[in-house]
ZAKOLDO-512627 format. One record per atom (N, C-alpha, C): residue number from 0; chain; x, y, z. Coordinates in steps of 0.05 Angstrom, whole numbers, m for minus. Atoms other than C-alpha are relative to their C-alpha. Layout:
BEGIN
  resi  chain    east   north      up
   NUM      A       X       Y       Z
...
This chain:
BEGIN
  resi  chain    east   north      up
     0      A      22      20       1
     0      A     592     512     970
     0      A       3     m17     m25
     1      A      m1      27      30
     1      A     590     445     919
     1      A     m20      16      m9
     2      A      15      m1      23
     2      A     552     460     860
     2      A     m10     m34      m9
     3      A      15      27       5
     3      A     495     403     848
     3      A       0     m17     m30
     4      A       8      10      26
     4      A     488     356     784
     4      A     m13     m29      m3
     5      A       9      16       5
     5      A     468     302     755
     5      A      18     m20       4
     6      A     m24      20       2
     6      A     502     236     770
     6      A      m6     m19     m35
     7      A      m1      22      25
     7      A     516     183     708
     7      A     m19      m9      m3
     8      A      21      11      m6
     8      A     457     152     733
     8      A     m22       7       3
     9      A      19      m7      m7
     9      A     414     192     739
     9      A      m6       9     m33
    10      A       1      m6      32
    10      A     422     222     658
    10      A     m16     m16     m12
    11      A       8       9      24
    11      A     413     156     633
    11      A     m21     m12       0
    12      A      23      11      m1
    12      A     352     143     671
    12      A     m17      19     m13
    13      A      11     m27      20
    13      A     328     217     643
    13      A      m6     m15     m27
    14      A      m5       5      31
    14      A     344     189     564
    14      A     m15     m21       6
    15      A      18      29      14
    15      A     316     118     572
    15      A     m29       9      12
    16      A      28      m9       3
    16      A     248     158     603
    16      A      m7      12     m30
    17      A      11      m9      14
    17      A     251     199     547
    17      A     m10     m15     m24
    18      A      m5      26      19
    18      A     269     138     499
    18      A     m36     m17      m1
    19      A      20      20      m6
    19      A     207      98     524
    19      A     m32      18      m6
    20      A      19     m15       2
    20      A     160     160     521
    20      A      m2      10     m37
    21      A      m1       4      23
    21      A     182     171     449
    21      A      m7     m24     m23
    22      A      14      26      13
    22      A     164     100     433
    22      A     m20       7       5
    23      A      32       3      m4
    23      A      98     106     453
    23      A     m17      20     m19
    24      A      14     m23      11
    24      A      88     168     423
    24      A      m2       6     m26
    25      A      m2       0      34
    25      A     109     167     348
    25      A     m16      m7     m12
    26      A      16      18      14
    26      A      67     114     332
    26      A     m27      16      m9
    27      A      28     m17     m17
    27      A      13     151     360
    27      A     m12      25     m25
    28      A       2     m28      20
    28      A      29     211     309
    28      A       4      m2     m30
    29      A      m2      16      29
    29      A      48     169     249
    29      A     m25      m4       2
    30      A      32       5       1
    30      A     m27     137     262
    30      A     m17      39      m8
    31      A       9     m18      14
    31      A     m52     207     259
    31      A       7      25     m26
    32      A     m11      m4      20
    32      A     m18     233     209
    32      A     m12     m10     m27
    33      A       8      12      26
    33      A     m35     178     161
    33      A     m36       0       3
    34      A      19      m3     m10
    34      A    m104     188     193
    34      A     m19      26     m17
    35      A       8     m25      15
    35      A    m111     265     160
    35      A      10     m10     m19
    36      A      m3       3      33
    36      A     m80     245      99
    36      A     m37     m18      m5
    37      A      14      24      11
    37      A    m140     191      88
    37      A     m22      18       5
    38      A      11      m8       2
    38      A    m179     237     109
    38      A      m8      34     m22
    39      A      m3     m25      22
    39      A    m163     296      54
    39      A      m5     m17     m19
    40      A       6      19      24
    40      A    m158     237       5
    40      A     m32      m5      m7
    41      A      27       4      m1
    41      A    m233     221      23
    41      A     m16      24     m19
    42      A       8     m25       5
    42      A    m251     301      15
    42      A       5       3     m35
    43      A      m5      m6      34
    43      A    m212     306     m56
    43      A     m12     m11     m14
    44      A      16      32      26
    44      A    m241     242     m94
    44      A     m28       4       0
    45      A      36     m14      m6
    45      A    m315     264     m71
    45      A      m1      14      m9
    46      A       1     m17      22
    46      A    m302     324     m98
    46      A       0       2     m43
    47      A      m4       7      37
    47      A    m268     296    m165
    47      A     m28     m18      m8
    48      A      17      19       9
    48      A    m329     250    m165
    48      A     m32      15      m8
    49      A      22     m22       6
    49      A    m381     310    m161
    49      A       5       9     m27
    50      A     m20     m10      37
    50      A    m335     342    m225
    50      A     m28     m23     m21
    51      A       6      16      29
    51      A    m357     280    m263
    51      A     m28      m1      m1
    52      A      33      m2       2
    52      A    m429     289    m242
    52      A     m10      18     m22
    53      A       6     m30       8
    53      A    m433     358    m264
    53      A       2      m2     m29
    54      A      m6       9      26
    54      A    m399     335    m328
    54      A     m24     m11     m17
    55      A      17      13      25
    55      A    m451     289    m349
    55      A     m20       6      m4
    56      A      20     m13       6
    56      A    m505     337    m329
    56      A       7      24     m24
    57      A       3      m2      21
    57      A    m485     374    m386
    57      A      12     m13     m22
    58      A     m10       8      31
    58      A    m469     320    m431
    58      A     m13     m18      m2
    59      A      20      20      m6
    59      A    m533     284    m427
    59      A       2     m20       6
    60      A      m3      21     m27
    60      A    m527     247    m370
    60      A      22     m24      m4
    61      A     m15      18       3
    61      A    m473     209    m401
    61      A      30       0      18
    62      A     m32      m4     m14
    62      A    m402     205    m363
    62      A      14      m4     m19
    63      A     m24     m12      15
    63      A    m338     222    m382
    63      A      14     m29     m18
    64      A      m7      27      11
    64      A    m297     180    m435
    64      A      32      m2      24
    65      A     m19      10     m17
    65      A    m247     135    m395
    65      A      27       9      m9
    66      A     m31       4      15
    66      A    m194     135    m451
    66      A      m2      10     m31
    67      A       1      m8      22
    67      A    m182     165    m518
    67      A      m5      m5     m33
    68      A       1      18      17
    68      A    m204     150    m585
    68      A       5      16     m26
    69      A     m16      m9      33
    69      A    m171     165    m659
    69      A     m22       3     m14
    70      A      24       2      18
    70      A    m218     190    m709
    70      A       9      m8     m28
    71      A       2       1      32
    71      A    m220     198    m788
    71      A      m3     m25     m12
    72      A      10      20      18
    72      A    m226     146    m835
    72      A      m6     m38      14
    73      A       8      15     m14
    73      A    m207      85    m800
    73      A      10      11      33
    74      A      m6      m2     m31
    74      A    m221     101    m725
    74      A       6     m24      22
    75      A       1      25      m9
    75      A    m201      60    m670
    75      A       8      11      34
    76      A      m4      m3     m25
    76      A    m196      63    m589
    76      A      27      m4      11
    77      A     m27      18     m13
    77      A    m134      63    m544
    77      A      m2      m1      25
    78      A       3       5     m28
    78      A    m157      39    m484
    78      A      23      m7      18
    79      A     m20       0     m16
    79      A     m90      24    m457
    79      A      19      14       1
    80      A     m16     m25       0
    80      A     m57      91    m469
    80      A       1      17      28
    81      A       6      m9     m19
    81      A     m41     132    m416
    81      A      m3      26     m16
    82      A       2     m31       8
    82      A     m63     209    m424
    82      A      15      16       8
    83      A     m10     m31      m1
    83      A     m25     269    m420
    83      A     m11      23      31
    84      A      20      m4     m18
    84      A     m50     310    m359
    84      A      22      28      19
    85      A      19       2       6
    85      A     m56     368    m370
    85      A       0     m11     m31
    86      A      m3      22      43
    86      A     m71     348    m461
    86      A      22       5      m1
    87      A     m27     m15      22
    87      A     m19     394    m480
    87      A      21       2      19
    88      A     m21     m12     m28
    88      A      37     379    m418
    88      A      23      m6     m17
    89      A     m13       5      10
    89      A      83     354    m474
    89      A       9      12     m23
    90      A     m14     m21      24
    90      A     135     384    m519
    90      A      m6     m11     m23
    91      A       8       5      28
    91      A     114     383    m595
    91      A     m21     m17      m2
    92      A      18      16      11
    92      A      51     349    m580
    92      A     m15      16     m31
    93      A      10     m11      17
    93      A       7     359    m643
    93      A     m33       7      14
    94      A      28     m15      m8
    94      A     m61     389    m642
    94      A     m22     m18       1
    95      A      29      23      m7
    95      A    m111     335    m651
    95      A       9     m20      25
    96      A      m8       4     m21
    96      A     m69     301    m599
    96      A     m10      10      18
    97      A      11     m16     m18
    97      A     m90     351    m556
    97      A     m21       4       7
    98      A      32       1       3
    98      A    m163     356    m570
    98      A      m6     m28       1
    99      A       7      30      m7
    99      A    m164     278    m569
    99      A      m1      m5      38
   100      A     m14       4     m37
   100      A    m125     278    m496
   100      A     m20      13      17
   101      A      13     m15     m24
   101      A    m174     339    m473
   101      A     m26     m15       3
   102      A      24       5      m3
   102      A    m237     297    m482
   102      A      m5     m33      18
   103      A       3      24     m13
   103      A    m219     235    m428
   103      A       5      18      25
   104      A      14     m10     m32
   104      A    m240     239    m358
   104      A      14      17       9
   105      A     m24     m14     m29
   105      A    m181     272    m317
   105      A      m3      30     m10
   106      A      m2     m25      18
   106      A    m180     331    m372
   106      A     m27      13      m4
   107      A      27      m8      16
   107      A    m253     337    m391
   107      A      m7      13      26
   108      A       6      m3     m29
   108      A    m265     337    m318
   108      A       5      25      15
   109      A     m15     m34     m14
   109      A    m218     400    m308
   109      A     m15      27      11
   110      A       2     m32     m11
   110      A    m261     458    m309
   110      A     m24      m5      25
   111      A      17      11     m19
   111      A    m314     420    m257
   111      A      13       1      28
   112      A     m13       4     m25
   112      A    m254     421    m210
   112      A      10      25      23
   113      A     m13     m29     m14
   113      A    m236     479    m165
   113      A      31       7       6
   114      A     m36       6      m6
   114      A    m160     452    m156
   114      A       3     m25     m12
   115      A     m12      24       9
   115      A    m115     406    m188
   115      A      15     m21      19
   116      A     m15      21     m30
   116      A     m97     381    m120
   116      A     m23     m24      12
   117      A      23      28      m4
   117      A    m161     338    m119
   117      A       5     m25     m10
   118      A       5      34      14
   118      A    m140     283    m158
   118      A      31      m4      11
   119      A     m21       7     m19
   119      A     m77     281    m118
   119      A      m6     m13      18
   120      A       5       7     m28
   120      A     m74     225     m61
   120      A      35      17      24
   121      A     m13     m16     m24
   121      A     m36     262      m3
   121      A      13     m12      12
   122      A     m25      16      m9
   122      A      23     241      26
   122      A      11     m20      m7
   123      A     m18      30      20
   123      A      40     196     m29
   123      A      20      20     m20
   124      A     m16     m26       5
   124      A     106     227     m59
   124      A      m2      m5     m41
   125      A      12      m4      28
   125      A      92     237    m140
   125      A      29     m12      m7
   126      A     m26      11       9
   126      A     140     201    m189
   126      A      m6       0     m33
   127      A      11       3      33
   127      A     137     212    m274
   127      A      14     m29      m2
   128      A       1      25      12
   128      A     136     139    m284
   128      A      m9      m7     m32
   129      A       7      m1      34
   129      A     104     150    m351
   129      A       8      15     m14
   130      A     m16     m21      14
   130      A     123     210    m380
   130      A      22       6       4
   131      A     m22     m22     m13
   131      A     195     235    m374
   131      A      m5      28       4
   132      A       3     m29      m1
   132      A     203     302    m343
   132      A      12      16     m17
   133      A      m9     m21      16
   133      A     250     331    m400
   133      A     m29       3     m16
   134      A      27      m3      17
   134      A     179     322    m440
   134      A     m10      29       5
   135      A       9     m16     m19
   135      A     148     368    m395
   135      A       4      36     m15
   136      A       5     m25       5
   136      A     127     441    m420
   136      A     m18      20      19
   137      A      25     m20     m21
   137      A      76     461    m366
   137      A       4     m24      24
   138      A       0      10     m10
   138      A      73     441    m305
   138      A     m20     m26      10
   139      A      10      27      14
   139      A      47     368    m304
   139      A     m26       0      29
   140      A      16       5     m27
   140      A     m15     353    m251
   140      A       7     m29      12
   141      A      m8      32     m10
   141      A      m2     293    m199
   141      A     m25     m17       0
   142      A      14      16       0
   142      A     m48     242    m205
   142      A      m4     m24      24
   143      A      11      13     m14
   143      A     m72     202    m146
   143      A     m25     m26      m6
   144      A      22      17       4
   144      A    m131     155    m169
   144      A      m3      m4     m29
   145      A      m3      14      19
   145      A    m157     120    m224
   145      A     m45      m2      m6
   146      A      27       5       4
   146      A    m227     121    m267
   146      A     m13     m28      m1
   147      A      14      34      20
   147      A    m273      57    m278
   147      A      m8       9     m24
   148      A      m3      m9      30
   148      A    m259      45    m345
   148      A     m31     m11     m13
   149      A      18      16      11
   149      A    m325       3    m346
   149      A     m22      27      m7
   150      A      14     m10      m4
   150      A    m361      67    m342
   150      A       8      30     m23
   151      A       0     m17      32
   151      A    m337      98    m411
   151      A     m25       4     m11
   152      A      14      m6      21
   152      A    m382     133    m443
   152      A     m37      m6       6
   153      A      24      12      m1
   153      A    m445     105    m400
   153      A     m26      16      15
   154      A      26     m14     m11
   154      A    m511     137    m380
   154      A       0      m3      26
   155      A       8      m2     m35
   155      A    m521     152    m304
   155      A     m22     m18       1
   156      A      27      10     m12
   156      A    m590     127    m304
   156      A       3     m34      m8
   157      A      m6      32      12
   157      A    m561      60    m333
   157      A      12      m6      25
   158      A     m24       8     m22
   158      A    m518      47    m267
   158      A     m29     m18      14
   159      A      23      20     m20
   159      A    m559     m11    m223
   159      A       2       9      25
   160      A     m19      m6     m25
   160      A    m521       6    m166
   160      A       8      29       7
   161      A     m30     m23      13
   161      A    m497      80    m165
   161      A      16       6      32
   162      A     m13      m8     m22
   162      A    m488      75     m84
   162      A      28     m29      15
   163      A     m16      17      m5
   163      A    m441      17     m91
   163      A      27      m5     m22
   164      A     m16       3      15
   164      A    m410      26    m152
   164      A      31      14      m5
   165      A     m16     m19       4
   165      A    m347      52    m163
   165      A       5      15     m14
   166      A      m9     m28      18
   166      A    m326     116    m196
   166      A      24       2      m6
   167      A     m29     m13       0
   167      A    m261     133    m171
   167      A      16     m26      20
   168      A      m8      23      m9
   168      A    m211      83    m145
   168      A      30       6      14
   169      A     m27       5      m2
   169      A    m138      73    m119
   169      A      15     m25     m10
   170      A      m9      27      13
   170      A    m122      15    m150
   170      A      28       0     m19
   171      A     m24      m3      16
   171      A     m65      35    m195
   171      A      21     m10      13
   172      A     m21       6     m16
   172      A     m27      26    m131
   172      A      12      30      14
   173      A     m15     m24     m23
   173      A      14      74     m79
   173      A      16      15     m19
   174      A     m12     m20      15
   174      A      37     129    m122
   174      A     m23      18     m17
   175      A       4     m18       7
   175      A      27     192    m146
   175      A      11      11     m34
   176      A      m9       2      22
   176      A      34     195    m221
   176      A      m5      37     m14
   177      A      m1     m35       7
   177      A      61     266    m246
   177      A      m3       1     m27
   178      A       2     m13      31
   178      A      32     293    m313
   178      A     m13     m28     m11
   179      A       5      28      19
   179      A      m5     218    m332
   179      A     m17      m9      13
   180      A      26      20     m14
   180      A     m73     180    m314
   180      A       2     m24     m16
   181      A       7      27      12
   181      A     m99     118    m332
   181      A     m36     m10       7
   182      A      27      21     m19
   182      A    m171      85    m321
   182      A       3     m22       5
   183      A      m2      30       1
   183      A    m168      18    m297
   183      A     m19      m7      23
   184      A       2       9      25
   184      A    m204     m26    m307
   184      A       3      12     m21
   185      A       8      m8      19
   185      A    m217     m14    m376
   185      A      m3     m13     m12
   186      A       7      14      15
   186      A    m250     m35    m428
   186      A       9       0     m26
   187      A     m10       7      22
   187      A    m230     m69    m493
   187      A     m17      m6     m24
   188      A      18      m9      23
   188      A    m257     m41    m555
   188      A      17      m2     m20
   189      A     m22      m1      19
   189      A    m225     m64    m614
   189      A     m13      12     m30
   190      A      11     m11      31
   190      A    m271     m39    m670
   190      A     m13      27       4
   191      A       8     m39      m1
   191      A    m275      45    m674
   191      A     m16       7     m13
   192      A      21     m13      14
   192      A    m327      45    m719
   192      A     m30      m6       8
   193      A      20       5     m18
   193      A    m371      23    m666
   193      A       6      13      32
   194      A      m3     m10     m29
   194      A    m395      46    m597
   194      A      20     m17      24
   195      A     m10      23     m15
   195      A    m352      26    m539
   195      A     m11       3      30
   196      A       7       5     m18
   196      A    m392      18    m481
   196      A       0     m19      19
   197      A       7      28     m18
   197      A    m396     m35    m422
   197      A     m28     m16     m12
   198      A      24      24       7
   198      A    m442     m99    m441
   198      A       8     m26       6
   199      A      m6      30      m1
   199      A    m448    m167    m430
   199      A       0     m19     m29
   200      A      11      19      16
   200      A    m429    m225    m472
   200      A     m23     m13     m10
   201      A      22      16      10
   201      A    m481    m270    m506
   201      A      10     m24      13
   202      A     m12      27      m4
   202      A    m477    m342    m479
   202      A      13     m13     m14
   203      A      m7      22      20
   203      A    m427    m384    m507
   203      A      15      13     m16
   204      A     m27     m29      29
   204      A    m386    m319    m551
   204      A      20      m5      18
   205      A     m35     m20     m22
   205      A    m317    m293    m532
   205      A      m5      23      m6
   206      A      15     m26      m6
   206      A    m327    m239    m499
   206      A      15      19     m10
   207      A     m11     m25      18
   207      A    m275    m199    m531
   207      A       0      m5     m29
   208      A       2     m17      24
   208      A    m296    m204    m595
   208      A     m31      24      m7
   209      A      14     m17       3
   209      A    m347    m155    m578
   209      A       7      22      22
   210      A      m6     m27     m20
   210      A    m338     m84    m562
   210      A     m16       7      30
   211      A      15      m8     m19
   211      A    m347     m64    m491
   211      A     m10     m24      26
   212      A      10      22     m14
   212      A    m359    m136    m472
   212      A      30     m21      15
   213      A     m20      20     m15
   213      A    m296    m157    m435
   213      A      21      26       1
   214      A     m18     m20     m16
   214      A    m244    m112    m389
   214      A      24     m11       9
   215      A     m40       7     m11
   215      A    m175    m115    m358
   215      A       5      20      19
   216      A     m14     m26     m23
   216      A    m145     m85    m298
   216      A      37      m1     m16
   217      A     m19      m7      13
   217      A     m80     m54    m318
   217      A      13       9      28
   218      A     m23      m3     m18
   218      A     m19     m42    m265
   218      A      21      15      m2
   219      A     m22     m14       0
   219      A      38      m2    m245
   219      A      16     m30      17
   220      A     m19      11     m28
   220      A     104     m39    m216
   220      A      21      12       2
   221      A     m14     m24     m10
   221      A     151      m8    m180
   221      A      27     m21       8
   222      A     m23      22     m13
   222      A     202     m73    m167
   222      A       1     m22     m21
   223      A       1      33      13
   223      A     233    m127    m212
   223      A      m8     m11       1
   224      A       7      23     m11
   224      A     196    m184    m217
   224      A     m35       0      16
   225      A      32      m7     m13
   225      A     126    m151    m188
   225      A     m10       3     m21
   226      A      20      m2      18
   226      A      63    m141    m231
   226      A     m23      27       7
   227      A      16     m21      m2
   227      A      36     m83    m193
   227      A      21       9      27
   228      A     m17      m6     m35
   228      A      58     m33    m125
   228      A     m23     m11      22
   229      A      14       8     m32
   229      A      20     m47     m56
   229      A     m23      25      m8
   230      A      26      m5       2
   230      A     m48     m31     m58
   230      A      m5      11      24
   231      A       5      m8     m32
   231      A     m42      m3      22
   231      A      14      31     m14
   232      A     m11     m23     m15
   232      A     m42      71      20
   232      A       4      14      12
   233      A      m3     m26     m14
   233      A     m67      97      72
   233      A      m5     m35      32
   234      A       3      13      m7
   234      A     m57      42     124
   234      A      10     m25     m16
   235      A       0      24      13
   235      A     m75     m25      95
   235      A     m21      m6     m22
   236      A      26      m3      17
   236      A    m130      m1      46
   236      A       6      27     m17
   237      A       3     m17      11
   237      A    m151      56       3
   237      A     m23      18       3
   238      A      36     m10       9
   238      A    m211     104     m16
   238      A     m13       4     m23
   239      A      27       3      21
   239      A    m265      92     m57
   239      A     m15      13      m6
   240      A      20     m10      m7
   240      A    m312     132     m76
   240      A     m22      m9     m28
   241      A      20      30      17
   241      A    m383     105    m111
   241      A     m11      18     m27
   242      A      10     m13      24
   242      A    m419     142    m169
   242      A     m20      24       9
   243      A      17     m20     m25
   243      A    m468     174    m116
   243      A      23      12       3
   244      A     m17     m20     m10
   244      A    m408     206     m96
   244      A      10      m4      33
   245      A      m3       6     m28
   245      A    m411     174     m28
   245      A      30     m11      m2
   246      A     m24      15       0
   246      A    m335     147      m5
   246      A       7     m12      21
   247      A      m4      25     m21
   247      A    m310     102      44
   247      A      39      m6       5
   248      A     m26       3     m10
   248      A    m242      83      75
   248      A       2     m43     m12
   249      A       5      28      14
   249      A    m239       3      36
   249      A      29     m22       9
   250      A     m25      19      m6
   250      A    m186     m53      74
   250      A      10     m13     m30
   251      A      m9      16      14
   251      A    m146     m86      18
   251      A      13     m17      11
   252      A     m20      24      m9
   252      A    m118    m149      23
   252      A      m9     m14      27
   253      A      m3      10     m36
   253      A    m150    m171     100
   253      A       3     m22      m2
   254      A      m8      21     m10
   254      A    m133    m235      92
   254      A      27     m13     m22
   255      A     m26       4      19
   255      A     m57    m239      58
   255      A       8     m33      m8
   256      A      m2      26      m6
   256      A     m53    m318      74
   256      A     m22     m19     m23
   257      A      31      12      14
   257      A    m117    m334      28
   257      A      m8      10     m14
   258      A      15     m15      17
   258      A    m166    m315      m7
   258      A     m12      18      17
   259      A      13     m28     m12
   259      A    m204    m244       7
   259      A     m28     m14      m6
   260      A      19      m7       7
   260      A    m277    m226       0
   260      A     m11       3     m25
   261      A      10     m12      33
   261      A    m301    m227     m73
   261      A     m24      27      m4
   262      A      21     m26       6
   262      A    m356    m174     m53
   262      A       9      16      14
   263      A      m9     m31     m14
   263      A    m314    m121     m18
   263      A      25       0     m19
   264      A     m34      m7      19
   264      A    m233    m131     m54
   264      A      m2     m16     m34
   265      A       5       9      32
   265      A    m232    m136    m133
   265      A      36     m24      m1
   266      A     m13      14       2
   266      A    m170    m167    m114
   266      A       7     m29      18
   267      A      11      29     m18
   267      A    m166    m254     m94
   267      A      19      m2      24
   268      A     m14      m6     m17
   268      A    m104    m246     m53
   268      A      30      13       0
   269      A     m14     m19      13
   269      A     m44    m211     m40
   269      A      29     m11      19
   270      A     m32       7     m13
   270      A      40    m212     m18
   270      A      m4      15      27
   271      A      m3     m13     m32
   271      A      54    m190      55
   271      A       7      34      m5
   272      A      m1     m24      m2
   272      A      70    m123      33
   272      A     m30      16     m17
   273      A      17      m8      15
   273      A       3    m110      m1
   273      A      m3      m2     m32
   274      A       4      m3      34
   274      A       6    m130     m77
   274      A     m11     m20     m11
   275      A      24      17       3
   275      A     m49    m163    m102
   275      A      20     m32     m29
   276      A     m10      30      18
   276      A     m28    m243    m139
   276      A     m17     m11     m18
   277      A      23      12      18
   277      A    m100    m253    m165
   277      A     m21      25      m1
   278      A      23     m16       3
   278      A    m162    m219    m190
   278      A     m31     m13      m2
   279      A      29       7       5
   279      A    m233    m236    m185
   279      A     m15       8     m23
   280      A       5     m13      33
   280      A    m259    m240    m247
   280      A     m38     m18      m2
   281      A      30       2       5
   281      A    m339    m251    m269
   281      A      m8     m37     m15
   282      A       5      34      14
   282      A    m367    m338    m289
   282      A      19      m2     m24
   283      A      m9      15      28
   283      A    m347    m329    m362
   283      A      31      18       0
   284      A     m18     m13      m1
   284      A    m284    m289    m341
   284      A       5      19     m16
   285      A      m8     m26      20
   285      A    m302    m221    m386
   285      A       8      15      14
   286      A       3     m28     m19
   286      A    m303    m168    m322
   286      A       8     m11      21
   287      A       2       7     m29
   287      A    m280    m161    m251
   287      A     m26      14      14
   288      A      24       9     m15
   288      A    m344    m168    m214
   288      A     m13      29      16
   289      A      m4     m21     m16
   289      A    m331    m104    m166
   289      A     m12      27     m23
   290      A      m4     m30       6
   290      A    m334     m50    m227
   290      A     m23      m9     m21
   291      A      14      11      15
   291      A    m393     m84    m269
   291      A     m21      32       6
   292      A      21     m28       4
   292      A    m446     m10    m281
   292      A     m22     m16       3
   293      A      40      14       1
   293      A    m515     m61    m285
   293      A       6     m18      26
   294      A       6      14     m26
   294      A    m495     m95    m224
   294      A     m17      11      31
   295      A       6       3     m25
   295      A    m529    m105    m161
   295      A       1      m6      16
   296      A     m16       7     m11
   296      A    m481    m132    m131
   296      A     m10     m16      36
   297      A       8      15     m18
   297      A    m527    m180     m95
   297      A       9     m27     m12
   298      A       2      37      22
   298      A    m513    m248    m146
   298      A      20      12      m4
   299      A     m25       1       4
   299      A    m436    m255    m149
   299      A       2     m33      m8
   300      A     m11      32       2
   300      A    m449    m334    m172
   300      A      25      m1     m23
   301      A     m25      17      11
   301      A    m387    m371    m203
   301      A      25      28     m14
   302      A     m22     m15     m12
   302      A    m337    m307    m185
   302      A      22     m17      m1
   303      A     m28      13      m2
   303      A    m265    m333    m192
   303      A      27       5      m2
   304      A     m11     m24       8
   304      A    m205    m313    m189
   304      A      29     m15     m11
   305      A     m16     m12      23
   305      A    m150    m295    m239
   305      A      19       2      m8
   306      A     m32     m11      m2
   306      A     m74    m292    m246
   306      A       1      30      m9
   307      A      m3     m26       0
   307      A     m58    m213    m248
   307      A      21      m1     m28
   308      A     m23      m5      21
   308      A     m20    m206    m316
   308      A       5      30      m8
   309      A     m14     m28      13
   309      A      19    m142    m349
   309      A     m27       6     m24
């Protein structure tokens, strides 16, 4: 008796079913995929954003400091430092080093946290962009998100807003930063022998020559010639979460061709792969508009926006 098979023809109609069923279907699982990540991302940052609650209920009602500040004789802020994370992840740090590093957000925040996998965003792959790893003495935590720096040092009950405001952010960009935070915004305090809190200019000053009264978003880039990475992590957006603690899934960039929204994206528009070209910045251009603590984020008049600099 013949023994049956498959003809030529018949195989490669088998493969191009399977071919056509595998298109359809990937997508399908990539979408959910990036789907749970965004949604663990949501879960972690809520959590890290409770931490900082808890924090300021015992540290009268104040929140955590953004960024670190030098003491003794003449003191002075370094709001554009990055921290250590955890203080002591570095070889021969010194000791006040350490006790300086443990008292900004990511660190102070620590024992509020149940896991160091909360301030991780998820399925973003970690990279020591700031620190080298020969540094490295302990194992370094990854960093996913980013504090508002406007919210150094400031009383809860001071917030106008606390179910709009932001807390916790992605903004740094698509990466996972191993052993190193940052707040950004942040604010620019140049005299240490004064408080550095968020405030508004006076009419008619410059606003950085007073502490507290004029900010800066600060950037990672990941490409020659860029000024920041793609602001799409999970999708074409990020998550947010507010001071309430509430968080949200937030589009960046929906309109790449133009200008955005000045009351949903802090950023004015962006490159086809997601990387923001401008910033929305506040009338007398001290603050971006989005991370202001006394806002009400009903009156956005004479908003405008910004070239993104280093």
């Amino acid at each position: 008796m013949k023994r049956g098979g498959f003809t030529l023809i018949e195989l490669l109609v088998v493969i191009a079913i399977i071919a056509v069923l595998a298109a359809i279907l990937f997508p399908v699982f990539a979408q959910a995929k990036v789907a749970a990540y965004k949604t663990q991302a949501m879960s972690n940052m809520k959590q890290q954003a409770t931490a900082s609650l808890l924090y300021a209920g015992d540290a009268d009602d104040v929140l955590p400091m953004a960024f670190p500040k030098v003491g003794g004789e003449y003191p002075f802020y370094l709001f554009n430092v990055w921290t250590p994370v955890p203080q002591n992840l570095q070889d021969g740090e010194l000791e006040d080093a350490i006790e300086m590093y443990s008292q900004v957000w990511i660190n102070s925040t620590a024992p509020y946290r149940r896991s160091e996998t909360l301030v991780q965003a998820p399925g973003i792959p970690a990279e020591a962009v700031v620190i080298p790893e020969q540094f490295f003495v302990r194992r370094p935590t990854e960093v996913g998100l980013s504090f508002n720096g406007l919210l150094n040092d400031y009383p809860l009950s001071a917030v106008g807003s606390p179910s709009q405001l932001p807390m916790y952010t992605q903004v740094l960009g698509k990466v996972n930063l191993k052993g190193a935070s940052l707040a950004t915004p942040t604010l620019i305090c140049w005299y240490g022998d004064q408080a550095c809190r968020f405030t508004r200019a006076a009419p008619g000053t410059d606003c950085q020559s007073t502490n507290g009264a004029f900010s800066q978003m600060i950037f990672l880039n990941d490409q020659p010639n860029s000024v920041s990475r793609s602001m799409w992590m999970y999708g074409h957006g990020q998550i947010w979460v507010n001071t309430d603690t509430s968080a949200r899934y937030r589009r960046m960039g929906a309109n790449v061709r133009g200008l955005t929204d000045y009351r949903t994206d802090p950023f004015a528009d962006y490159t086809t792969d997601g990387r923001p070209g401008s910033q929305w910045r506040t009338a007398d251009g001290c603050h971006p508009p989005l991370f202001t603590p006394d806002s009400d984020f009903t009156d956005f008049t004479g908003v405008a926006p910004s070239p993104i600099e280093f």
